[in-house]
N, C-alpha and C positions, 0 to 999 in steps of 0.2 A: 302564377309565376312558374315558367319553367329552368330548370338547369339543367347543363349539358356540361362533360366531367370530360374539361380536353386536358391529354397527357403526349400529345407528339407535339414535336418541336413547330414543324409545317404548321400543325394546326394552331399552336399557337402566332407565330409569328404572323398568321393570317387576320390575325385582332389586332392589329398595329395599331391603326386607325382609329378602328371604333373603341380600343382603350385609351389611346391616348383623347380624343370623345369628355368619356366618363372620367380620366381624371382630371380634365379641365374642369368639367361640372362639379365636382363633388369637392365642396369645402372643406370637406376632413383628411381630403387625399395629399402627402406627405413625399418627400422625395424619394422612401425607399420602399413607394408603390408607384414609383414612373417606368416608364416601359424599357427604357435604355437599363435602370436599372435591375429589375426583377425579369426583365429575360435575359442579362448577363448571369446573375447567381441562378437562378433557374439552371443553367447549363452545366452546370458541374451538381446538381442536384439527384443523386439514384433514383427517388421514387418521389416525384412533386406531380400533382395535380390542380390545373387552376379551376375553380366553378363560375363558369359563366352563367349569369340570370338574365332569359325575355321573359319580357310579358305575359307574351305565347308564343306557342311550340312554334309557329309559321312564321313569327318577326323576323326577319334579316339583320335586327341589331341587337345588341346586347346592355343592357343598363346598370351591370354590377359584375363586379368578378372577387373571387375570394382565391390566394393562392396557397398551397397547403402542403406541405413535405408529411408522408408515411415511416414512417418508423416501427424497428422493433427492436425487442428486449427480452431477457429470458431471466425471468426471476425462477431459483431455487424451488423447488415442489410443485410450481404451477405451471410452469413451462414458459413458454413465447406467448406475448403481448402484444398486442400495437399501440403507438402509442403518435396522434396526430398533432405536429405540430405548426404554425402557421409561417408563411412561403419566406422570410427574411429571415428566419432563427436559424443559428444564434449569432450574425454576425451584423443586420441592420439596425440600426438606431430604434426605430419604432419598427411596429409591423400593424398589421391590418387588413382593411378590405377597401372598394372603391366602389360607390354607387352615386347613381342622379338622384340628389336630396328628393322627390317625389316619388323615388321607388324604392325608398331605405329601409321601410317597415317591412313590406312586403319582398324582399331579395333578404333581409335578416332572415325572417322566418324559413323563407326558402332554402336560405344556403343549411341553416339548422338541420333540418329535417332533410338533407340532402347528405347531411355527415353521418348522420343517423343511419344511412345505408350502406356504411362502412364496417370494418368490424375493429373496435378499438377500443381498449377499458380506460384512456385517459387519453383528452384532449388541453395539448397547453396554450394556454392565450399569455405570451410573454410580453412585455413590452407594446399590449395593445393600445397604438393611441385613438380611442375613438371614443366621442359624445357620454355622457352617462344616460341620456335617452339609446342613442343607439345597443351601448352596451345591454341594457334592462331587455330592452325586445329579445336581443340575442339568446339569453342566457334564460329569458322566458320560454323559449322554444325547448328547453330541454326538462321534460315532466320528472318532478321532485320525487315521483312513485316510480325512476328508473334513474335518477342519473343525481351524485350530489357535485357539490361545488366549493371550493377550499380557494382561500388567498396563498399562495406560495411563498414562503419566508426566505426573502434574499439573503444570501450567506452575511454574517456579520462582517464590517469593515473598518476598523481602528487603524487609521493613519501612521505613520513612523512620529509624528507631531501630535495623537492624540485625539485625532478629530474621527466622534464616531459616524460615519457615513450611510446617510441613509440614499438607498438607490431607486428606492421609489418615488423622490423625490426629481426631476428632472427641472433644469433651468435654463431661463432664457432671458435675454435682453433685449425690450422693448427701443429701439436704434431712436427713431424720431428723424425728423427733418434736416439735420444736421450734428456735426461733430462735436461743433461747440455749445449747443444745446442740451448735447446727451450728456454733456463734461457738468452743465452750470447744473442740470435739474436732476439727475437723476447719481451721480457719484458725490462720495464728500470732500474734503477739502485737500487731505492728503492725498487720494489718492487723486483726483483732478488735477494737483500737482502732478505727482509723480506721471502719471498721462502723457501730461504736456511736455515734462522734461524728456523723457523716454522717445518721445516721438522728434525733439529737436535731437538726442543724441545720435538718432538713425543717419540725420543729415551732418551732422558736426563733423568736419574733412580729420578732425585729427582723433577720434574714433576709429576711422576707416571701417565704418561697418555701413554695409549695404543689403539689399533687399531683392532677389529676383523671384519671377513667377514660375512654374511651370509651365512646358510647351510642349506639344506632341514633338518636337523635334528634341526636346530637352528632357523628355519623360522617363528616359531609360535610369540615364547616368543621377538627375533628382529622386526618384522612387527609390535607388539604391542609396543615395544619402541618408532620406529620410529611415529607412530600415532596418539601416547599421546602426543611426541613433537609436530608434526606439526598441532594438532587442538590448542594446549596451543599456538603455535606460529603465526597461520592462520586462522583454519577452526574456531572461537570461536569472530574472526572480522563480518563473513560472515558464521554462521549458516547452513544458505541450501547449499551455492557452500561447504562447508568444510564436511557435513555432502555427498553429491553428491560423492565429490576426495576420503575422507577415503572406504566410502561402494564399491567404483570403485576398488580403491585398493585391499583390502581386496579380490576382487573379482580374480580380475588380478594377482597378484604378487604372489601368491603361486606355480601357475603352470608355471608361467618363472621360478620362481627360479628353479624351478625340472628341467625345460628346458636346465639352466645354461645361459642363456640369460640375467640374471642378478648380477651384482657388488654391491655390498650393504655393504658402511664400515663404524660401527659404530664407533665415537669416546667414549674415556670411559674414565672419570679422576677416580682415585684408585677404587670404584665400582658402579660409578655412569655413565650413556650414557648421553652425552652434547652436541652429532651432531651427526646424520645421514646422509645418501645420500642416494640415488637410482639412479642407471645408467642404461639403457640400452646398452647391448652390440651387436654390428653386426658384427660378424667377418669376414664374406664376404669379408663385405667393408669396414672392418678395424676401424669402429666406434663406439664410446662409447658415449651416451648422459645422460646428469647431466638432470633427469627426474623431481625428486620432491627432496627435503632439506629441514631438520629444525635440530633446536638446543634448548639448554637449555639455555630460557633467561638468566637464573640467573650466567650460568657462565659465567665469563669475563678472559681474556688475553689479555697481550699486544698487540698480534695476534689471531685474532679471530678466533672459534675450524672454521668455513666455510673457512677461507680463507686455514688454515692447512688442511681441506680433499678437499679444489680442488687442491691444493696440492699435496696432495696423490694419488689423483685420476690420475692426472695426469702423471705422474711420473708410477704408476703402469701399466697403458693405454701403455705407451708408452715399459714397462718392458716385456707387453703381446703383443706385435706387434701391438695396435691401432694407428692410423694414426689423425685422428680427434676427439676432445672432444667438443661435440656439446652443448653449452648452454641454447638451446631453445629461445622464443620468448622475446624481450623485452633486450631494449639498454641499459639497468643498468650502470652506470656507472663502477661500478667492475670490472666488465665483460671483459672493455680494458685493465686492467693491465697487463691479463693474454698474450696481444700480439694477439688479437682477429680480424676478420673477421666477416664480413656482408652478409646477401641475403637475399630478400624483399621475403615474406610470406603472399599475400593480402589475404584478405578473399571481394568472389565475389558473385555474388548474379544473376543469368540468370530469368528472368520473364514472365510472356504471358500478354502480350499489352493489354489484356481486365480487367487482374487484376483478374479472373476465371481461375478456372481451366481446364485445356486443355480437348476438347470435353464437359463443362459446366455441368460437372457432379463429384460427388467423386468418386476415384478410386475405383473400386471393391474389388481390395484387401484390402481396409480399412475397410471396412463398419462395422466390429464389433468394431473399434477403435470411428466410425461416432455414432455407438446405445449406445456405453458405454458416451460418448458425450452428447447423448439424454436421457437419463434418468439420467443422475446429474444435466440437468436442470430442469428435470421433480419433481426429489426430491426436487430441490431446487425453487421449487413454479416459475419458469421460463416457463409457456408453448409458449409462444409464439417461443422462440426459443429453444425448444424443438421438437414443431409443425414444424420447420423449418428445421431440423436434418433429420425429420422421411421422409418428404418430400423429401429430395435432397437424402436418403439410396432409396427411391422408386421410383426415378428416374432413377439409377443403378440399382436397382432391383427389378420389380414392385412387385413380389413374396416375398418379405422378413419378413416373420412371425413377428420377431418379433415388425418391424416396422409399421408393420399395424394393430398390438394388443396397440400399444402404442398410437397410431395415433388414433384410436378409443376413448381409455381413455380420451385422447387432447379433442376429438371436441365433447364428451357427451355435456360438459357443452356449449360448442357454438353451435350445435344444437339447445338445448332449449333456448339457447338469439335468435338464428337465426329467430326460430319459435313465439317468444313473441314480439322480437323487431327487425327486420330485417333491419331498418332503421340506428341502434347503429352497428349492425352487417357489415351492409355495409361501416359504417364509421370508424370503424376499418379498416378496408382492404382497404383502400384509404388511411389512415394514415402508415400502410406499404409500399405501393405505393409511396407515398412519400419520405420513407422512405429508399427506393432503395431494399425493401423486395419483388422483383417479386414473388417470388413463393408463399409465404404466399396470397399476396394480390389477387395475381391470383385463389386461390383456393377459399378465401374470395368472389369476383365477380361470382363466379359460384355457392359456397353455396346459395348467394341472388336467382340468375338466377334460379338455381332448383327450390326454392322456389316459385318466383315469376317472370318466363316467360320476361313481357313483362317491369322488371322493366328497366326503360330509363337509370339511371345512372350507373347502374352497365353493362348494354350492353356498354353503350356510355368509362366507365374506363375500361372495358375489350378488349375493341379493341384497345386503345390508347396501354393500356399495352404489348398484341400480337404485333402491332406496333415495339414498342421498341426492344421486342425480334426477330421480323426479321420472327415472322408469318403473313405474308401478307396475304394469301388467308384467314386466319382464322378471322383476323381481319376485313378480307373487310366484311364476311358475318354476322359478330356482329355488323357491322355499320350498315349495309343494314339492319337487326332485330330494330335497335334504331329509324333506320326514317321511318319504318312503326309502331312503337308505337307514335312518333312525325315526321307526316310529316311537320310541323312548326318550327322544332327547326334548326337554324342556325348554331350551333359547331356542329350540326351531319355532314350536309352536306359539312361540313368544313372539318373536316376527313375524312369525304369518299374521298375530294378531295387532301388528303395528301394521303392514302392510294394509291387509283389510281396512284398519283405521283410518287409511288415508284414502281408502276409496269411499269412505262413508256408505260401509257393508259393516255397520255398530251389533247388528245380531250376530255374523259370522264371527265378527271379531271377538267379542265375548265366550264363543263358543272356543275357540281358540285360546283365551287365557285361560279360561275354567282346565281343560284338557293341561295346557304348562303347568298349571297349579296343582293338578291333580297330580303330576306326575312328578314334582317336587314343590310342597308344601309350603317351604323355603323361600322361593323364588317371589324376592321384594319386586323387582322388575315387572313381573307380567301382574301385580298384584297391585302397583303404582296404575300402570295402563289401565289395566280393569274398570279401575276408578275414574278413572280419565273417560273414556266410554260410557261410563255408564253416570255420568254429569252430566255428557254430552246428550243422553236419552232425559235427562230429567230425575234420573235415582239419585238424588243426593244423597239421603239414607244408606243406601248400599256402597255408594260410593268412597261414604266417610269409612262403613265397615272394613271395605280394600282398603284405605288409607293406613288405617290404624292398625290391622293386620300387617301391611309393609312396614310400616313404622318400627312395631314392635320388633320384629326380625331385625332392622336395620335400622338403629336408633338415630344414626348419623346421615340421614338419608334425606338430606334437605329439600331438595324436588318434592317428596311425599309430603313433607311437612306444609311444602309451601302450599301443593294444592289442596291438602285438609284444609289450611286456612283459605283459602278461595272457597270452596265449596260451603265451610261454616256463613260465609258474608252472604254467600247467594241464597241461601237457605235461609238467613236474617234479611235478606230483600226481598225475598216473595210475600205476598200479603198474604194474610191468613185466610 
């Protein structure tokens, strides 16, 4: 299977065809993977990519497509993240992908192993509605020796009424062949009543309440009805998510309705609108989903105008051939009267086991996302991680103007501390260090270092540091710099014989603690490793003597303890 990673518009809209193809074929495929709508939210998208899947590189057609928005973040101490999430988040119903049932295993695997060549420490599968075969394969693709996988816990939702809401729950109503079927088999008594009455009160002349549709001629002046309800009803609890759905809206809803992809029935008592709905409609597959709703608080009936347009909704659903009336996320109590159905909708979370991002760098394709990042901390009197933006953009791209014009601004002023106080300078960048800021701190040990050559502690935290990161060679030769500025100092030689350790150089390294030992007697540290080393050769004997020798020095010295007792077991497993 091949994939091809299109991100221009042209090139997308050049798939029309052959997507619109694939999501006729593909039984899982869902209204907010039709083409009308995922290249309208596409377009307002900063960094989306869709993956297209042939068979072979030379096919002319394509048999699966997965759409996917880039993201980043900047966690505290670690920097900038990416983080992948899939092409409808966070404003479609479901999200997903779209393939010909006979190429589902093989376009999983592929799309898998195709995000794998991204650089991203957390991919979110929100609101995935797809197969539990299909999901297995998916999630198979990602080796448990690099990446784990977590269910995402939906924020808690306790009702004004008490009803605790679970949203993994999503629900639907099985229509049937008729209205008065759905009324006799599948609702109970009261509300089949109330139904029925609700729907003669729509008609009843001294009600005066009527029903119109939406129409591209009528779509301006209804979108605005429906809006002002539902920020008066929602968006006006919750500010930013109401101010988020209406701007979504606005954005979205014009060109379904030109589509005809959407049902929109306002209710209206004598000339005033008291409910809306928005449904999406899939005729495909014969489904219509109750999308967003509101009403006019202030009007009351016996029967509520929501319960009268699901109602309607329904009833017309079933008058235009729809088979399903999907209620979305969230077990409402309501919701069962209507004779409803269930299917779990988790939202899932795949990650890289180092908590980095894959290859320990930000993706390329971000990096204008990574600089607009670094200079709103730079406005905002933040250099430190600012300094830390420009760094990990120049990591991905040692060439990137603008990061290295910023970068320059950043370190004028550390410069001249470097140069006046190199001592404060140093101690900063041990305080990163600390801090789990490698890269700051590491450039921090080298500012000194330029400076001042043969300074001990910034050799001696600059190899610890490469250490960490898994530069062995670079660190060995920054030790080896530290104990010829102190051939006397004890933690150099002590390092060097960690370092050694990890190149599995067990003689050099021994030789190395013996020398730290020698030179302070004291030193439970290099006298712990020793032991450690000299396991690893088979001296258990000698090794318990280092043990116990640390020990005594440092009674509280639980590491020592623990591998005396390892060493005691393995020395009890050996046959005699």
């Amino acid at each position: 299977m091949h994939v091809d990673i299109v991100s221009a518009f042209d090139d997308l809209h050049a798939l029309k065809d052959n997507w619109n193809e694939v999501y006729a074929a593909d039984p899982e495929g869902h209204y907010f993977l039709s083409w009308h709508w995922i290249a309208q939210w596409l377009e307002r998208r900063s960094r989306w990519f869709v993956l297209a899947a042939r068979r072979k590189a030379d096919d002319d057609r394509y048999v699966a497509f997965l759409p996917i928005q880039l993201h980043i973040d900047f966690e505290e101490g670690q920097g900038l993240g990416n983080i992948i999430r899939l092409g409808g988040t966070p404003y479609a119903g479901y999200n997903g992908l779209l393939t010909r049932p006979e190429d589902a295993e093989a376009a999983l695997t592929a799309f898998a192993e195709c995000l794998q060549g991204f650089n991203w420490k957390h991919l979110d599968l929100d609101d995935v509605y797809m197969s539990g075969e299909r999901l297995k394969t998916f999630l198979a693709a990602f080796p448990i020796s690099e990446f784990s996988r977590r269910k995402v816990p939906r924020r808690p939702h306790i009702t004004a009424d008490g009803e605790n809401i679970d949203h993994d729950v999503y629900v639907y109503v099985p229509l049937g062949e008729s209205f008065e079927t759905l009324l006799d088999e599948r609702m109970g008594v009261k509300t089949r009543r109330n139904a029925r009455k609700a729907l003669r009160d729509l008609v009843a002349p001294e009600n005066e309440l009527s029903v119109t549709h939406v129409t591209p001629e009528t779509m301006e002046r209804d979108l605005e009805i429906f809006c002002e309800m539902w920020n008066v009803q929602w968006g006006e609890r919750q500010p930013r998510y109401g101010k988020f759905i209406l701007d979504n809206s606005r954005h979205m809803l014009p060109a379904c309705i030109r589509d005809g992809s959407v049902f929109m029935p306002i209710l209206w008592h004598k000339d005033k609108p008291v409910a809306a709905f928005i449904n999406f409609l899939d005729p495909h597959r014969r489904s219509m989903m109750c999308f967003l709703g509101s009403r006019d608080l202030t009007f009351h009936r016996s029967i509520s105008p929501g319960f009268m347009l699901h109602c309607y909704n329904m009833r017309w659903g079933i008058e235009n051939g729809y088979r399903t009336y999907d209620l979305g996320t969230g077990n409402y109590g309501y919701k069962d009267l209507f004779g409803s159905e269930h299917h779990i909708v988790e939202k899932l979370q795949i990650s890289t086991l180092s908590g980095r991002n894959i290859g320990d760098r930000v993706d390329p394709r971000s990096l204008d996302l990574a600089m607009h990042q670094a200079v709103h901390f730079f406005r905002n009197d933040n250099a430190d991680a600012a300094e830390l933006c420009c760094r990990q953009v120049l990591v991905s791209d040692a060439t990137h103007a603008s990061a290295t014009s910023l970068l320059a601004k950043i370190e004028a002023p550390q410069r001249r501390r470097l140069i006046t106080d190199p001592a404060a300078h140093f101690s900063s960048a041990a305080a990163r260090h600390r801090a789990g800021d490698l890269a700051a701190a590491e450039a921090g040990y080298r500012d000194v270092i330029s400076l001042l050559p043969d300074h001990f502690d910034a050799l001696q935290h600059l190899a610890l540091l490469l250490l960490q990161k898994g530069e062995i060679g670079e660190a060995r030769a920054c030790v080896d710099k530290a104990i010829e500025v102190q051939p006397a100092s004890a933690s150099a030689y002590c390092n060097r014989g960690n370092i050694l350790a990890r190149l599995s150089n067990f003689e050099e390294a021994l030789r190395s603690y013996d020398r730290a030992i020698a030179l302070d007697a004291r030193h439970a540290i290099a006298l712990n490793n020793r032991g450690n080393v000299l396991r690893r050769l088979g001296q258990h004997s000698q090794a318990l003597e280092s043990y116990d020798r640390a020990i005594a020095i440092d009674p509280g010295y639980a590491q020592a303890v623990k591998n005396r007792d390892a060493a005691l077991q393995e020395m009890e497993s050996v046959p005699a």
